[in-house]
N, C-alpha and C positions, 0 to 999 in steps of 0.2 A: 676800307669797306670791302667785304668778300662778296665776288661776284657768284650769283648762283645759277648757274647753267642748265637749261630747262633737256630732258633727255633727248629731246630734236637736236637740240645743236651735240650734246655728247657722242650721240651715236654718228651723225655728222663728221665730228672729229677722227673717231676710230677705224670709218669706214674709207678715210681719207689715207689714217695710216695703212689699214689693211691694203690698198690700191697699191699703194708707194710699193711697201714691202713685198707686194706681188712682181711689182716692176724688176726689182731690183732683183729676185729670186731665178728670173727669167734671164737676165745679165749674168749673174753669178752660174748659172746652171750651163749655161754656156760655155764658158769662161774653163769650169771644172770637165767638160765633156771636152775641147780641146785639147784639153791637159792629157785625160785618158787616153785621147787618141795619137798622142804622140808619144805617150809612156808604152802604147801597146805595140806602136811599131819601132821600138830596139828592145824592147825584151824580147829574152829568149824563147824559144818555141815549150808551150806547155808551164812557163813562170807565170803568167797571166792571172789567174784565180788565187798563187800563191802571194803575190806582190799587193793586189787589190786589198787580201784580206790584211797581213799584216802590216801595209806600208798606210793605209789611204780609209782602211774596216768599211771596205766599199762590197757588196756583192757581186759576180758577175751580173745581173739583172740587171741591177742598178747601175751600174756601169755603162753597160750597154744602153739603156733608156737615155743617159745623159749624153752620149756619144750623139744618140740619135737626134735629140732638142740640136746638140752643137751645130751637125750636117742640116738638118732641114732651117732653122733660122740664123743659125752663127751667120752665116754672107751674107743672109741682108742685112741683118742688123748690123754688121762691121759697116755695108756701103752706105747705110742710110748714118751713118754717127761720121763716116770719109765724109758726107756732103752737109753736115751740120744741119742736115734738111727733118723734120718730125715729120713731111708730107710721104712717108715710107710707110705704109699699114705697120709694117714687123716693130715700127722702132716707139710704138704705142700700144704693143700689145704685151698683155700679163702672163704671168706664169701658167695661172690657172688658164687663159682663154688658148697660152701658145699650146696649154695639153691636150684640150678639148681639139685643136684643131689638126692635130695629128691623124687622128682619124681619118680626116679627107686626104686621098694623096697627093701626091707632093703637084703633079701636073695641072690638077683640078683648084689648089687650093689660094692662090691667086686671083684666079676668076671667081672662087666663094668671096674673098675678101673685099673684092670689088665691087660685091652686089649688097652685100649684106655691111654695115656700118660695125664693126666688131669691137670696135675699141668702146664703145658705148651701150653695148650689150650687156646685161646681165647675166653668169654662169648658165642660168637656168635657161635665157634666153636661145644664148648659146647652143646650149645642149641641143635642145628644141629643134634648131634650124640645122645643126649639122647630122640628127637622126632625119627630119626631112627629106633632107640629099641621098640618104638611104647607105651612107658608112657606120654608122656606129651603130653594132646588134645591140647591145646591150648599156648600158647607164656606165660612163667611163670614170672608173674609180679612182685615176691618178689625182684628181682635184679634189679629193675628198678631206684630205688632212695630210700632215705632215709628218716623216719619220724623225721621233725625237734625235736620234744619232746621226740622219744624214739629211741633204740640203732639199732633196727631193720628194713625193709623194710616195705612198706603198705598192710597188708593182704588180697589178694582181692578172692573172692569166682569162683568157673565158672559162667558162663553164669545161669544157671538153678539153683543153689540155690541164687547167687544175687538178682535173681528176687522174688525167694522165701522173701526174706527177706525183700526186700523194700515192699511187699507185707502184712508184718504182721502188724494187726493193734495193733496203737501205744495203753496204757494205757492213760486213760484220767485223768487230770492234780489232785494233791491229795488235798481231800477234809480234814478238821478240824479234821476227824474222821476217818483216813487215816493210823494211826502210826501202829498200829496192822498190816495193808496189807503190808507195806512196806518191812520187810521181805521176804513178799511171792514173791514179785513182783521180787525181788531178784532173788530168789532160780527159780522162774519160767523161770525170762534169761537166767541161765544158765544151765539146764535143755533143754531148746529152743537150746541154742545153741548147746550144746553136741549134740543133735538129729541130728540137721543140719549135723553137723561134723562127725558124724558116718555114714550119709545117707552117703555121699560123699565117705569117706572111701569104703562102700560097693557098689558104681558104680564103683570105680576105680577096683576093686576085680571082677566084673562081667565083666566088661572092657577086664580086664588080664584072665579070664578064657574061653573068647569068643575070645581069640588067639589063645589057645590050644585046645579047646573042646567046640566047640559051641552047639553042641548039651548038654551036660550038662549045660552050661551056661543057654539055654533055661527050665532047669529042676530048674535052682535057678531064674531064675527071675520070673517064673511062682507062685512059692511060694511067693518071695518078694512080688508081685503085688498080692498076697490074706491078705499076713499080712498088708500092707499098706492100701486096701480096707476096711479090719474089724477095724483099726485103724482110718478110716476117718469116717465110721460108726456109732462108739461110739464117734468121737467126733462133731457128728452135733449136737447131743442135749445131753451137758454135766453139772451136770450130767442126769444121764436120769431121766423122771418121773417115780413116784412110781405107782407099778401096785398093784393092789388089786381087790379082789375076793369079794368085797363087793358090793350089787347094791340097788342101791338110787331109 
């Protein structure tokens, strides 16, 4: 006799698998962010973006984000699995909740986990309580679904460097005599991209200091916005002509 499963218990089932598979996504993401960061330190300087795409069809982005899961939970969850102990927050938490919680930095986010029950949160929950805390602008789109080709979420930037970047003009298509640039061209993406990725890093940082001390925050952004200026400076006409004391 066939048992008929009422859709409480099915979605029951699914929702148990999805759990599981979050788990394990979180381990595995890991796992692979390791990998990169030991693949990254003997390759050669500027093979980086070339080895990614055709060894691993990884992104730099992508890469990088995994790196970063590896460094902020890799060590505990290696020390909490050394002591066979589940009483470790890290070695109970999902893919999805370990993304969301990227957001809070890395100093603060032990003290979040401690107050707040996380492993029994709902995404939505989640979300909620780490916009609260007042780190996350904007609705954090790595949980949102998965890239069919790779292990992790779609990396998406905020509002203000997206635009930056659809904004940069593309290289134009490679000429016969091209082999020599292609290197650079390389080494120049990801160089581009580091910068992006650091800018960001240092709004979130001015972000979080203009919670605590807006008037300082006002004493580093005032710098920021001079090295940025001298930096646009030197690069409207790069590189610069050559001056000479010579007259014609």
């Amino acid at each position: 006799m066939i048992t008929v499963r009422t859709p409480a218990q099915i979605a029951a089932e699914i929702n148990s698998l999805k759990s599981h598979t979050d788990k394990i996504m979180l381990v595995n993401s890991i796992k692979i962010g390791h990998c990169l960061t030991e693949a990254k330190a003997v390759l050669p300087y500027g093979e980086w973006g070339k080895w990614l795409q055709e060894s691993v069809s990884y992104s730099q982005r992508t890469a990088n984000y995994l790196m970063q899961i590896y460094r902020e939970f890799g060590p505990a969850l290696a020390s909490s699995q050394e002591s066979s102990s589940d009483s470790q927050p890290v070695a109970n938490l999902s893919f999805t909740q370990a993304v969301l919680l990227l957001e809070i930095p890395a100093e603060e986010r032990a003290e979040f986990m401690a107050c707040h029950d996380v492993e029994t949160m709902s995404k939505r929950e989640l979300q909620e309580a780490v916009k609260e805390k007042g780190q996350a602008e904007e609705k954090n789109p790595e949980a949102e679904g998965v890239l069919s080709g790779e292990l992790i979420p779609v990396i998406r930037k905020p509002k203000r460097l997206r635009t930056l970047r659809t904004n940069l003009v593309q290289p134009a298509a490679a000429g016969p005599d091209s082999t020599d640039s292609t290197k650079y061209d390389a080494q120049y993406a990801e160089h581009r991209d580091g910068m992006i990725r650091e800018f960001e890093e240092l709004r979130k940082t001015l972000d979080a200091l203009n919670r605590i001390d807006p008037a300082r925050k006002e004493v580093k952004r005032e710098e920021t916005f001079k090295i940025l200026t001298n930096l646009a400076a030197m690069m409207k006409e790069y590189p610069p002509p050559l001056e000479t004391n010579l007259n014609f």
